[in-house]
N, C-alpha and C positions, 0 to 999 in steps of 0.2 A: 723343183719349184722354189721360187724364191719367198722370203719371210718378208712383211710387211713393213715398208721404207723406213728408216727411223725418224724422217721428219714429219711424218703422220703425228700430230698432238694426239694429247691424250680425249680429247671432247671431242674430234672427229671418229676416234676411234669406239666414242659411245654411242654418239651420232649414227654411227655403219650398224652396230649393233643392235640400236632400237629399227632400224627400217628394214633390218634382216629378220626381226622378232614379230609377233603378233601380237598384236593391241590386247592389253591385259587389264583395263580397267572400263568398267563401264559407267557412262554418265545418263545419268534419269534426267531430263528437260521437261518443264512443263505437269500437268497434275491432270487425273482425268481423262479424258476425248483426246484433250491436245498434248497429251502426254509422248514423247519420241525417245529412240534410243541411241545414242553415239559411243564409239568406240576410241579408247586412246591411250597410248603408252602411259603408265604413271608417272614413271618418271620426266618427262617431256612436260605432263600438266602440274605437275606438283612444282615445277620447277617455276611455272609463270606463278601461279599463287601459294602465299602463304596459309591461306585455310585449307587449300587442298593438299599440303603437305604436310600440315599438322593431324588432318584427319586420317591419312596414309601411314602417320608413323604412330599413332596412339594405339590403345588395346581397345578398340571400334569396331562396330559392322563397317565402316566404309574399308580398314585396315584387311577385317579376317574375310568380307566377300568380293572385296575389291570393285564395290558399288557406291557409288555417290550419287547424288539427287539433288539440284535445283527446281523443285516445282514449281520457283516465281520466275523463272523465266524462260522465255518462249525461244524453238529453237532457231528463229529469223533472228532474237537479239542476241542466242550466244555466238551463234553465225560472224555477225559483227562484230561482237566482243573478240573473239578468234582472228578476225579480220585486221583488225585495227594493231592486234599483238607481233602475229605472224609477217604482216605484206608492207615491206618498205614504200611500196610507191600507194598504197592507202593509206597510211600515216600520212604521207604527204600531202592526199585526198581530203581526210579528215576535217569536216567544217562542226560549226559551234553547235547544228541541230546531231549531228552523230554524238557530238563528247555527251551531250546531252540526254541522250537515249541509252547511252554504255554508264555511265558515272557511277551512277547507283548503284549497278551491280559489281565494277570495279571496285568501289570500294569494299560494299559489304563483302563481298569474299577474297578480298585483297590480293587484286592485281594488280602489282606495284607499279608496274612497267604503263598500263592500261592507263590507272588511274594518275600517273607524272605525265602523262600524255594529255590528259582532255583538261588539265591544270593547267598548261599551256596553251591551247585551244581559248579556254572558258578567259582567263586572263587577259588574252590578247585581244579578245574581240570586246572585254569591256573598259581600256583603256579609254580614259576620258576623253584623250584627242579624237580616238576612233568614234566615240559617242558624238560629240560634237559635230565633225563633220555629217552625219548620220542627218543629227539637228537640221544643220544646211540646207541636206540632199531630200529633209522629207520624209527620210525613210525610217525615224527610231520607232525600233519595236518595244515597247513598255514591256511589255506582257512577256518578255524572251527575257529582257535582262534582268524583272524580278525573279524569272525560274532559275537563269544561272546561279544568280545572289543565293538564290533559295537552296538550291542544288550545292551548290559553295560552300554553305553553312554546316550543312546535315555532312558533307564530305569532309569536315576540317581543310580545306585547300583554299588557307589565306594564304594564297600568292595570290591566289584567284579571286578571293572575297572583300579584298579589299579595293581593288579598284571602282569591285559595282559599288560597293558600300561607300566611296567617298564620291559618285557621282551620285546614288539616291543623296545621300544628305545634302549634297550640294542645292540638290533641285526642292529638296521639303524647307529646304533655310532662306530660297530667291523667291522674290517676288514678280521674276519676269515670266512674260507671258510668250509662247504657249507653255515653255519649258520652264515650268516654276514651280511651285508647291499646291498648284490646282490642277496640276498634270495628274494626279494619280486617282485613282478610286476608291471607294469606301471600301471595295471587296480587296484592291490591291493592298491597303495597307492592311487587314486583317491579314492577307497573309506573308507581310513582311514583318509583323510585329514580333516577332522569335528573334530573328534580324536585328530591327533596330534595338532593341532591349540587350540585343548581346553586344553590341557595338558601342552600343551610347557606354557599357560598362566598363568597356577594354578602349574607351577613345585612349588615352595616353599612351597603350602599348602599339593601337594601330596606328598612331598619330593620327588621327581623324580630328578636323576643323568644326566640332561642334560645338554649337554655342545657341543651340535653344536650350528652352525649361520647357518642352513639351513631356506633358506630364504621361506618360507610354503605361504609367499601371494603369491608366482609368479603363473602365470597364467599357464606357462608348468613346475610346479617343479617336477612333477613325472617324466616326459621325462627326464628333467634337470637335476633331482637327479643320474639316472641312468645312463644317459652318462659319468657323469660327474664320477660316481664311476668307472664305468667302463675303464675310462681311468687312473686314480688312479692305476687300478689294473694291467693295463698292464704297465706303468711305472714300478709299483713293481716289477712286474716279470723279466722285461727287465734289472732293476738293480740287481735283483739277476745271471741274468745269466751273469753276466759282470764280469769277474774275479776282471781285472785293466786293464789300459790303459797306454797306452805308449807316451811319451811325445819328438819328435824327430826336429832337425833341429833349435837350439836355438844358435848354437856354443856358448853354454858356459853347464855351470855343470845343467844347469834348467833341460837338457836331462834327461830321466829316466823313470822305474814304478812308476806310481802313482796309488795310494790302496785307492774305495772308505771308505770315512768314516760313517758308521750307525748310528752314533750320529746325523749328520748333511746331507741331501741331498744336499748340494750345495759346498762339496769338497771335493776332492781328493789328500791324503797324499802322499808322497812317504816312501816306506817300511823302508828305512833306511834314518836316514838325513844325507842329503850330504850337505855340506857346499862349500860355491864359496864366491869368492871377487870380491863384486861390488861397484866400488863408495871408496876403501878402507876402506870396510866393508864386515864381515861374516855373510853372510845371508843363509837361506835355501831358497826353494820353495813349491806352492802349486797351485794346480790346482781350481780354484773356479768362485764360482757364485759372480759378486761385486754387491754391494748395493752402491748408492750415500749418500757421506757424504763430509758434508762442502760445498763446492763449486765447489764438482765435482758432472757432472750429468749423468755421465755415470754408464749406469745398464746391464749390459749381465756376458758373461764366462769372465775369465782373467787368465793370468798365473802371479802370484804375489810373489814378494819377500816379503821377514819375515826377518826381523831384531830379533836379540835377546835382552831378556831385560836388563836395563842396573839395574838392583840390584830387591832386596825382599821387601815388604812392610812389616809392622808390621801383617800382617793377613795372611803375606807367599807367596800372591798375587805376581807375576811377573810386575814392573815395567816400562814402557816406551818401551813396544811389539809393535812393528809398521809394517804395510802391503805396500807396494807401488805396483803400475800394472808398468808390465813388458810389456807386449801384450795382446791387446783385442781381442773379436773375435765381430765385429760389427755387429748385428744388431740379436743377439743373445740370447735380453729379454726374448722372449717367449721362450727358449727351454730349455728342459727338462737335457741335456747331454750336455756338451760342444761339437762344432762342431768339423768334422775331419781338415778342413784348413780353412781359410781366414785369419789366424790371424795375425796381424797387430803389429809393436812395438809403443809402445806409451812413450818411455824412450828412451834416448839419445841414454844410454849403451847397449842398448838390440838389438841386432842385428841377422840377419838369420830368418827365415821364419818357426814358428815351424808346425809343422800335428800333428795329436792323431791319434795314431791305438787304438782298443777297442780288447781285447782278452778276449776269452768268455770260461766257467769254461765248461769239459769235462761232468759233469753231475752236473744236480739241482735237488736236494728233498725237499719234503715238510715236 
């Protein structure tokens, strides 16, 4: 009888050995009722994980009875965990709800092979373009791609957590609808706030495009976040549907339409300039929000005169552009809109009692 080929490797030759041997280690699944028992070379299982090969080589009860115990997990998931190791053409199978249900335990007991597997998976299914089209089709699942984020996180498997993590930011930073920063829920972001507080931290190392100031310590920032966009979005809407405004009762040329301006939310042009002489000066008007400067401290709406300038600078720049309030509306900080009356002259020249009517555009589309 001949001796055994010499081109047998030495890992086939272990291989023949362990399937010639009887399973020498026992695995405990499960705690309880649903507690089961599986059988299996040590060496073979030690070889997929690192924990079970540290617990096989220490001076342990798993080492001197050759028993180990998972009681968090049931044996339909180590099944799969097994599955996903073992069978090339279930790898292949492998979708984002499987990496999803093995991850956890992949990691915690460190199956390398397991766990570089569903890092791929988890990564590729949250690829912005893949998201987007998703967008298109109708079909994004919110509630799936904060669990990968989530699962991502607690897994250290930033190959994988960064792609969810620069689609949420993208979406809490747009204002578009549906897929905007009122997409998500109060419950949703409590539980991404682990998430974003570790991101917003390490934006520079992940290169992530963040550029809010949301404030992530407050104790109600998810209520907080969402009101607060919320009102954000009806302001927007309310200024879309606003054609212009009508500026009346100034007895002088300040009368008029005023067109807001989208460059800036805090004024309103008039369509054409009209020029008036105030003070024996050509001035226009504008309707706006004042800010304090110098030594004045007043901050609310104003109806303001506009000097023109008096020559070009070398860069083209208009020269010596000056503002003066005309009439204030007191006590008009907080609001969004200039008021319809109270407004007050705060200039010598300014006389009459102006109102704003607000005329609203016959249809708004999105």
């Amino acid at each position: 009888m001949t001796s055994e080929s010499s081109d047998i490797t030495t890992d086939e030759r272990q291989a023949k050995k362990l399937r010639s041997s009887e399973p020498d280690l026992k695995v405990i699944l499960g705690s309880g009722d649903d507690q089961s028992i599986l059988w299996y070379h040590s060496q073979t299982l030690a070889a997929k994980s690192k924990y079970i090969d540290t617990m096989l080589s220490v001076d342990m009860k798993e080492r001197n009875e050759h028993v180990i115990s998972f009681p968090d997990i049931t044996t339909e998931t180590w099944e799969q965990m097994m599955k996903f190791i073992d069978d090339p053409i279930a790898v292949r199978q492998m979708n984002v709800q499987d990496a999803l249900s093995v991850i956890e335990f992949y990691d915690k007991y460190e199956f390398e092979a397991g766990r570089n597997l569903c890092s791929h998976i988890i990564s590729d299914y949250l690829k912005f373009n893949s998201l987007y089209d998703m967008e298109k089709k109708g079909t994004l699942d919110l509630d799936l791609i904060i669990d990968l984020v989530i699962v991502a996180h607690k897994a250290s498997l930033e190959d994988a957590l960064k792609p969810g993590l620069v689609y949420i930011w993208r979406k809490l930073q747009s204002s578009r609808t549906p897929y905007g920063r009122l997409m998500f829920t109060e419950l949703q972001l409590k539980r991404l706030m682990p998430v974003l507080k570790y991101s917003k931290a390490n934006r520079q190392r992940l290169r992530l495009d963040i550029h809010s100031e949301m404030d992530l310590e407050a104790e109600n920032f998810p209520k907080t976040f969402i009101s607060t966009r919320q009102s954000w979005e009806k302001d927007v809407l309310l200024g879309r549907c606003i054609s212009h405004i009508v500026v009346s009762g100034t007895s002088c040329n300040a009368d008029g339409d005023f067109t807001y301006d989208r460059l800036s939310w805090d004024q309103y042009k008039p369509d054409e300039e009209r020029t008036a002489r105030w003070g024996g000066h050509q001035v226009t008007f504008r309707v706006q929000y004042w800010e304090p400067k110098d030594e004045d401290t007043y901050k609310g709406w104003a109806i303001v005169r506009k000097y023109p300038p008096t020559g070009i600078d070398e860069d083209g720049d208009p020269i010596g552009v000056d503002k003066k309030k005309c009439w204030i509306a007191p006590y008009s900080t907080n609001h969004q809109y200039p008021p319809f009356t109270g407004w007050i002259s705060c200039d010598q020249l300014a006389r009459g009692k102006p109102t704003i009517k607000y005329v609203l555009r016959d249809e708004v589309t999105g």
